[in-house]
C-alpha positions in Angstrom: -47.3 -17.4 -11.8 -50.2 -18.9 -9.5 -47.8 -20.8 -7.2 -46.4 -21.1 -4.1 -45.0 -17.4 -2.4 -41.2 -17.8 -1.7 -39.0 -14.6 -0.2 -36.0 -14.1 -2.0 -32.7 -12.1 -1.3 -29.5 -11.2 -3.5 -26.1 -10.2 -2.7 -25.6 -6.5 -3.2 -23.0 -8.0 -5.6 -26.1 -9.4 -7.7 -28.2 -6.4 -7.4 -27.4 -4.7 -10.9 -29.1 -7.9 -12.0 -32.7 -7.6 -10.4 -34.8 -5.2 -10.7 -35.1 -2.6 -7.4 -37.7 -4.1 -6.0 -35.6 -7.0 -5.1 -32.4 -5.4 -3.8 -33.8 -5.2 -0.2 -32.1 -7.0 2.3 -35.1 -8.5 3.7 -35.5 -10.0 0.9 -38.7 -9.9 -2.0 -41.7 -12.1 -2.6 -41.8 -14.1 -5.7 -44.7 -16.0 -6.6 -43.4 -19.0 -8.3 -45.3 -21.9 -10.2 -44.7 -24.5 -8.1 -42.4 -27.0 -10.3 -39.8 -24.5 -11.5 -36.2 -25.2 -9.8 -34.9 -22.8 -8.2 -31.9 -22.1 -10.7 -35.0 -21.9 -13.1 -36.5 -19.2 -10.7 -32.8 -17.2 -9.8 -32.1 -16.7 -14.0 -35.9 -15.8 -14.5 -35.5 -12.4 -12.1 -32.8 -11.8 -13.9 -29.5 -13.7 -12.6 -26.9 -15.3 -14.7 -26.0 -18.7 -12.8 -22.4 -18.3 -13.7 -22.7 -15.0 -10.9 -24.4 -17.0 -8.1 -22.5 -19.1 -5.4 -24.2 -20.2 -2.2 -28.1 -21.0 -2.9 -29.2 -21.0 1.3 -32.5 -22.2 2.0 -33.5 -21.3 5.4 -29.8 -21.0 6.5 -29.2 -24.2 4.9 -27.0 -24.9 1.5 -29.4 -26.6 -1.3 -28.7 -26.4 -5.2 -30.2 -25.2 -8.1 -31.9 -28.4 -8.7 -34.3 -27.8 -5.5 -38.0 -26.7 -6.5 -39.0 -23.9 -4.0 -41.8 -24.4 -1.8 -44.3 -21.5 0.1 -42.9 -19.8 2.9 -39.2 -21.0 1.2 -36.6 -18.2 2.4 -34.0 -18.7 -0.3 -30.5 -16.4 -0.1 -28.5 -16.3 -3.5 -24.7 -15.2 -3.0 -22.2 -14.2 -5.4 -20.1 -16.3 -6.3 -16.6 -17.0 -4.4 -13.3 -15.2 -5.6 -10.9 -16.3 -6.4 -13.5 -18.7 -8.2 -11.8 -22.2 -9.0 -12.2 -24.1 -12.2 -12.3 -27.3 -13.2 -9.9 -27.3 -15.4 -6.8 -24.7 -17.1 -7.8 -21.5 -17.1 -8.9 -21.4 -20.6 -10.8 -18.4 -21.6 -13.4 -17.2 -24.5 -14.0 -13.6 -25.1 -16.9 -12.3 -27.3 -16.8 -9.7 -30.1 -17.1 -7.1 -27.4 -14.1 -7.6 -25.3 -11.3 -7.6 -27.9 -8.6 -4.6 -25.8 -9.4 -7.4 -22.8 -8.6 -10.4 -25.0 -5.3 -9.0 -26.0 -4.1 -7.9 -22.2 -4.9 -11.5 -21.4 -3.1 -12.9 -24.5 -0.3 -9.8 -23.1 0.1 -11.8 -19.8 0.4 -15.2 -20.9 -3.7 -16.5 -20.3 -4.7 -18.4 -23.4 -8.0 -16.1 -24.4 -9.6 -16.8 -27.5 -11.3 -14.3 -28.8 -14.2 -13.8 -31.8 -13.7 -10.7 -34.2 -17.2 -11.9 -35.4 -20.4 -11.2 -34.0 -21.1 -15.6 -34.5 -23.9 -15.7 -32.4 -24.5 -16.4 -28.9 -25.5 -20.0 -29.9 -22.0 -20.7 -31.7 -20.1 -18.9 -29.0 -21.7 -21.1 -26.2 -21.0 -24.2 -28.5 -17.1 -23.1 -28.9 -17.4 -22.5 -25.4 -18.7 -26.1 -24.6 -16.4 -27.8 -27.3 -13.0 -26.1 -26.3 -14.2 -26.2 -22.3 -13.7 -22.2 -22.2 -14.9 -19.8 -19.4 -17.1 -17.8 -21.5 -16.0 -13.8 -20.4 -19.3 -11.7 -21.8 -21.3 -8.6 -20.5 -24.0 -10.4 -22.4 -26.4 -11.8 -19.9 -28.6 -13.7 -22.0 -25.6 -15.1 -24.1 -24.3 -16.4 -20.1 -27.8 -17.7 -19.3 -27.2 -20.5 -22.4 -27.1 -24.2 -20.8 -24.8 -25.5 -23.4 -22.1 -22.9 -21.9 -19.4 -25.0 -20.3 -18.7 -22.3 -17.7 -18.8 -18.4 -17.9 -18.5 -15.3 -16.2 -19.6 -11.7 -16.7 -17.2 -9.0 -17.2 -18.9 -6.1 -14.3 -16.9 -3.2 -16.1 -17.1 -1.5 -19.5 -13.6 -0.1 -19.0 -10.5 -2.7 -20.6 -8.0 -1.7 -16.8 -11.0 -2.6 -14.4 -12.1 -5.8 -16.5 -8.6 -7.0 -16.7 -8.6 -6.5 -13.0 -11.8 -8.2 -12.4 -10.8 -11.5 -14.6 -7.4 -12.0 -12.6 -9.1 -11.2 -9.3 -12.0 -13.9 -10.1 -10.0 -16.5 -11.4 -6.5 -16.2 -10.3 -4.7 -17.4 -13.6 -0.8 -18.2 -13.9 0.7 -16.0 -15.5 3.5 -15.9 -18.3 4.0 -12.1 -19.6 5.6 -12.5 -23.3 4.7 -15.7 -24.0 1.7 -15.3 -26.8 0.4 -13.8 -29.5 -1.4 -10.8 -29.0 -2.8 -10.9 -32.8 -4.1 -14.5 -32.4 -3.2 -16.0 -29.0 -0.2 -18.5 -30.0 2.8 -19.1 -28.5 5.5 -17.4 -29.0 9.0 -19.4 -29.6 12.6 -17.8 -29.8 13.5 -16.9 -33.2 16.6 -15.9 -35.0 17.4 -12.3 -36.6 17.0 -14.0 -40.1 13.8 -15.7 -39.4 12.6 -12.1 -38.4 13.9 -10.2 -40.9 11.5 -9.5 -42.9 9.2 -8.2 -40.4 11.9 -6.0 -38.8 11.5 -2.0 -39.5 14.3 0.0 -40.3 17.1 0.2 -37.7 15.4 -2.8 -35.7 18.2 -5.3 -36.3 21.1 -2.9 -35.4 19.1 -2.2 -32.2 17.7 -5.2 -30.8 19.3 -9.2 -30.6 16.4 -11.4 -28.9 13.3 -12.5 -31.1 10.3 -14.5 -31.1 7.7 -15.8 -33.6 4.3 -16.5 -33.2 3.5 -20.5 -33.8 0.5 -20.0 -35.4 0.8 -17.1 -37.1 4.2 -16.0 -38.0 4.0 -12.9 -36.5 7.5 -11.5 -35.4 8.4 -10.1 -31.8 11.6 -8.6 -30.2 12.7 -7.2 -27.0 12.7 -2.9 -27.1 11.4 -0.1 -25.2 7.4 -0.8 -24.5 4.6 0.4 -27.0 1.4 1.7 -25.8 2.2 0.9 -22.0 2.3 -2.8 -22.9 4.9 -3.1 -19.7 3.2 -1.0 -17.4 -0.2 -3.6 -17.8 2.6 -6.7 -17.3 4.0 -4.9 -14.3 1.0 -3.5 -13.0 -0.7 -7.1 -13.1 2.5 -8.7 -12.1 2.3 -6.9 -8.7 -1.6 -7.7 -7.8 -1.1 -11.4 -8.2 1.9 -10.8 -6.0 4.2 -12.1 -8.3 7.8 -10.0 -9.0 8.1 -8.9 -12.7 11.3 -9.8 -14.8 13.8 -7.4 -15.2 12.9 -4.9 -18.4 11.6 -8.1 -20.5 9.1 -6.1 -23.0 8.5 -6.9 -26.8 6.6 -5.5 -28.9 5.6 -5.8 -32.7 
């Protein structure tokens, strides 16, 4: 670029985005082209826009829609937790994030989920159409305009991502209440409208039921699988809320 000089700093929250040149507090100089905005300049050094919250230019808020000028001193923050939405918390995980899609589904949050790599173009265009916060550690799939909103997922392990979606977006809770397999809701059910899912000895052992809406798929209440209650109660207690007493179910 043969534009105007700007000096640009990022939150240490932002720096695994930019390259180490542009980590220092004092900020970095950027030579931009003089009609860019400065969203357009923040994604091109490598920054998703669903990460940044406060653009400050010279101490003073601006937006994304502002075109730098030279001398500019721009400041790009993370963005605020817990981050509000502007709508349900409605959420789409890509073909990546499936062990965080079904802890989600585990707690209640309605997270759709793709089994199929469909594309970063399709994703973004469920994600626009169904007005889902697109969950992704893929940072060119978050830099799509079409996306309706989105947020990267900072860790690689299922226990700190699950951690990092409640802590950003703070979503209400319901342990029990969906499909794990597809992300229905779950309604009471009767032993006989079970039955045929039940394995041997279930139906002598357990008396509370549920079935899936969507998909059929048969829950009851028993001892916990895979530490299915330990996630509810573990999750339960960082959003401060008091779990039930021994409700588990498992399939």
């Amino acid at each position: 670029m043969d534009g105007p000089e700007i000096i640009i700093s990022f939150a240490p929250e932002l720096h695994l985005f930019v390259s180490a040149p542009r980590r220092s507090t004092d900020g970095a100089r950027v030579r931009t082209d003089g009609t860019s905005t400065l969203g357009h300049v923040v994604e091109s050094l490598g920054v998703p826009l669903t990460e940044v919250g406060r653009l400050l230019l010279d101490g003073r808020e601006t937006t994304t829609a502002y075109v730098p000028g030279a001398g500019d001193r721009i400041q790009v923050d993370a963005v605020t937790r817990p981050q509000a939405l502007p709508g349900p918390a409605r959420l789409l995980l890509d073909v990546h994030l499936g062990t965080l899609a079904r802890r989600l589904r585990l707690l209640g949050v309605d997270a759709a989920y793709e089994r199929l790599d469909i594309g970063d173009a399709a994703l973004a265009a469920q994600s626009a159409r169904e007005q889902r916060v697109m969950l992704s550690r893929d940072r060119g799939l978050l830099h799509r305009r079409e996306l309706w909103a989105g947020a990267y997922v900072y860790s690689h392990r299922p226990e700190e991502q699950l951690t990092d979606v409640l802590e950003r977006f703070r979503p209400p809770l319901a342990p029990w209440t969906r499909c794990t397999a597809c992300n229905g809701e779950l309604r009471p059910a009767t032993l006989e409208e079970v039955r045929p899912q039940l394995r041997e000895g279930t139906e002598r052992s357990y008396d509370t039921f549920a079935l899936c809406t969507a998909c059929g798929r048969a829950y009851w209440r028993g001892a916990h699988q895979g530490g299915l209650n330990d996630i509810v109660e573990e999750a339960l207690r960082y959003v401060g809320e008091q779990p039930d007493e021994d409700v588990r179910r498992t399939a």
